[in-house]
C-alpha positions in Angstrom: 49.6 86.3 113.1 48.8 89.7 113.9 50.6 90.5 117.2 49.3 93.2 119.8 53.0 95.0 120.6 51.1 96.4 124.2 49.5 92.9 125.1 52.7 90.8 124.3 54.7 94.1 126.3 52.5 93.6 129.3 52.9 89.6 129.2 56.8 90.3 128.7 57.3 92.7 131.8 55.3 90.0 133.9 57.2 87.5 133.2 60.7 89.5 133.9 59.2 90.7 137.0 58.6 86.8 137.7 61.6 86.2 137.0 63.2 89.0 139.3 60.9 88.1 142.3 62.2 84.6 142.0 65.9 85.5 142.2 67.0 83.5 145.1 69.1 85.7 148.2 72.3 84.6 147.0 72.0 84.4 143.3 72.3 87.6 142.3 76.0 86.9 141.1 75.4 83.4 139.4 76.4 83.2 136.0 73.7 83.7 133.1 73.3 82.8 129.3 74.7 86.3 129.0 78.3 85.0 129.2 79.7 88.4 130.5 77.1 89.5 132.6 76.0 88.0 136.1 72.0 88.0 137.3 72.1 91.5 138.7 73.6 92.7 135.3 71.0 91.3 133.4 68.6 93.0 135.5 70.5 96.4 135.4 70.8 95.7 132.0 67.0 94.5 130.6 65.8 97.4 133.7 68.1 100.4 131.8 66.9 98.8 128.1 63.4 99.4 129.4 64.4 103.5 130.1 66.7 103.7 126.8 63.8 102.7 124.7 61.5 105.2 125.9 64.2 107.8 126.5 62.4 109.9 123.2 59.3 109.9 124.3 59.6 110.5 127.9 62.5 112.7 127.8 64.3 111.1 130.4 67.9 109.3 129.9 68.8 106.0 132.0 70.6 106.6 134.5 73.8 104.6 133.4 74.7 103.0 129.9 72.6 99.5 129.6 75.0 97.8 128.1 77.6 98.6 131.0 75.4 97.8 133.6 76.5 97.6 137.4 77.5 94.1 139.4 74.9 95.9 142.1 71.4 96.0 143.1 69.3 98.2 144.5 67.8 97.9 148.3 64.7 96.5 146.5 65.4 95.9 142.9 62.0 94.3 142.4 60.4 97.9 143.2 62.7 99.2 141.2 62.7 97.4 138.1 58.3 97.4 138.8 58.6 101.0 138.7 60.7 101.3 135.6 58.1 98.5 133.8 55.3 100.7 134.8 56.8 104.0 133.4 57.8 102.5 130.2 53.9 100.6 129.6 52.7 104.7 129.8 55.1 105.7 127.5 54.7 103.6 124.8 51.0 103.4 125.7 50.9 107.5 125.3 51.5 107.2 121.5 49.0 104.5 120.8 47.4 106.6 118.9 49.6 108.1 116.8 51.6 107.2 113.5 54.9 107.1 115.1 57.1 107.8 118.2 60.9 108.4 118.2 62.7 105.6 118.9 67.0 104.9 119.3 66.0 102.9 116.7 64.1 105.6 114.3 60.3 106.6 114.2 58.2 103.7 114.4 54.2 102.8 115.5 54.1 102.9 119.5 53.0 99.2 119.2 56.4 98.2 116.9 58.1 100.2 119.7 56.3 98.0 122.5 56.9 95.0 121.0 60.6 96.0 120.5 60.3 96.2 124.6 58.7 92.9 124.7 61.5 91.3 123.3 64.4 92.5 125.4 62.2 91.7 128.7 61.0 88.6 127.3 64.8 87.1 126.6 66.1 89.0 129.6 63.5 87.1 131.5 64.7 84.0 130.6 68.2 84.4 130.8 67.1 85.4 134.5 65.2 82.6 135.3 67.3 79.7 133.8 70.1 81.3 135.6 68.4 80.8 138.9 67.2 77.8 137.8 63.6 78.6 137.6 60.6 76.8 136.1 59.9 79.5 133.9 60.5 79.0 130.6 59.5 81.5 127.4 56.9 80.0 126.2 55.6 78.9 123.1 53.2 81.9 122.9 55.2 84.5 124.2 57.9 83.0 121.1 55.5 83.4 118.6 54.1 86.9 119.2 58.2 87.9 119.7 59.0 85.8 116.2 57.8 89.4 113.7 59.9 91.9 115.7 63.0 89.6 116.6 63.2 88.9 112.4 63.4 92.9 112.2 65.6 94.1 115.1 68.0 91.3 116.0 70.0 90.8 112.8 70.2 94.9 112.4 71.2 95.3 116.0 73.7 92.4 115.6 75.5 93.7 112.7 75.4 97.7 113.8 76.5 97.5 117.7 77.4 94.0 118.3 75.0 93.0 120.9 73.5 89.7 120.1 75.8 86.5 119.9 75.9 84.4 116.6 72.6 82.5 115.9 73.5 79.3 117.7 72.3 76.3 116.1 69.3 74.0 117.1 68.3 70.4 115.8 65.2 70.2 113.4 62.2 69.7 115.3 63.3 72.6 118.0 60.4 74.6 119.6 59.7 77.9 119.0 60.8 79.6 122.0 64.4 76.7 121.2 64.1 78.5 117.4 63.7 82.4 119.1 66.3 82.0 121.9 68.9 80.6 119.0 68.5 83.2 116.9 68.8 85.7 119.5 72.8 84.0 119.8 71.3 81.6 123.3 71.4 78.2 124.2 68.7 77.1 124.6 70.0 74.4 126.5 72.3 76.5 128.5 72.9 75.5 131.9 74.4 76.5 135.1 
């Protein structure tokens, strides 16, 4: 399957914005897949990851470190995180058409980078909406097109800096979006 990187980031920072705008008023602290992190970390977190990845092409840092992120939101951290989704689509968008862009993770093709994105949004997502208890699961689709760039990234990041959990293990027969989250060190039964 040959995956469009800007498509699948596009469908990705819909669905975490879904996922954000359906954060009910007192959830923000709830507990998340993300066993150290609550709901508004994993926003802060997958809103900062959106900055870092861009940060060599736009020349702008995060303003914090994503992986510490704050147990705080905004006054409206739905127009925030928008506006951080929006800057990071024209970024990677802006070297569409050349052979590489700099990357944290080394020079790669803008749609490698974007697809990159899609992943942390697209798993962020989810661990914001099955926190909340949202009917919004990652979907089939959105697994597949992630499946190519999760098989390059998630081991390497694993074993360099630690941030995914262990693969967690899931029956034969489990979907593709069970298959993805597992690998990615998630239930994909995890519950509240």
């Amino acid at each position: 399957m040959t995956v469009d990187g800007f498509k699948l980031l596009a469908e990705a920072h819909d669905y975490l914005l879904d996922a954000a705008r359906g954060v009910p008023a007192g959830a923000w602290g709830d507990a998340t897949p993300c066993t150290e992190w609550t709901v508004r970390q994993v926003l802060n977190h997958a809103r900062l990851d959106q900055q870092a990845l861009v940060m060599q092409i736009t020349g702008v840092t995060p303003p914090s470190d994503p992986f510490e992120p704050v147990d705080a939101v905004a006054d409206d951290p739905i127009a925030e995180l928008a506006g951080v989704l929006e800057a990071a689509a024209v970024a990677w968008e802006s070297g569409r058409g050349s052979e590489s862009v700099p990357t944290p993770m080394g020079p790669m093709p803008a749609g490698t980078g974007a697809a990159a994105a899609a992943l942390d949004a697209g798993l962020h997502a989810w661990d914001i909406a099955r926190a909340t208890g949202q009917d919004l699961p990652l979907t089939e689709e959105m697994a597949e097109g992630l499946e190519d760039i999760a098989s390059k990234l998630v081991d390497f990041v694993r074993d360099s800096f630690g941030k995914y959990a262990p693969p967690v293990v899931v029956p034969e027969g489990a979907s593709r979006a069970e298959r993805l989250l597992a690998f990615t060190g998630r239930d994909p039964h995890w519950s509240r």
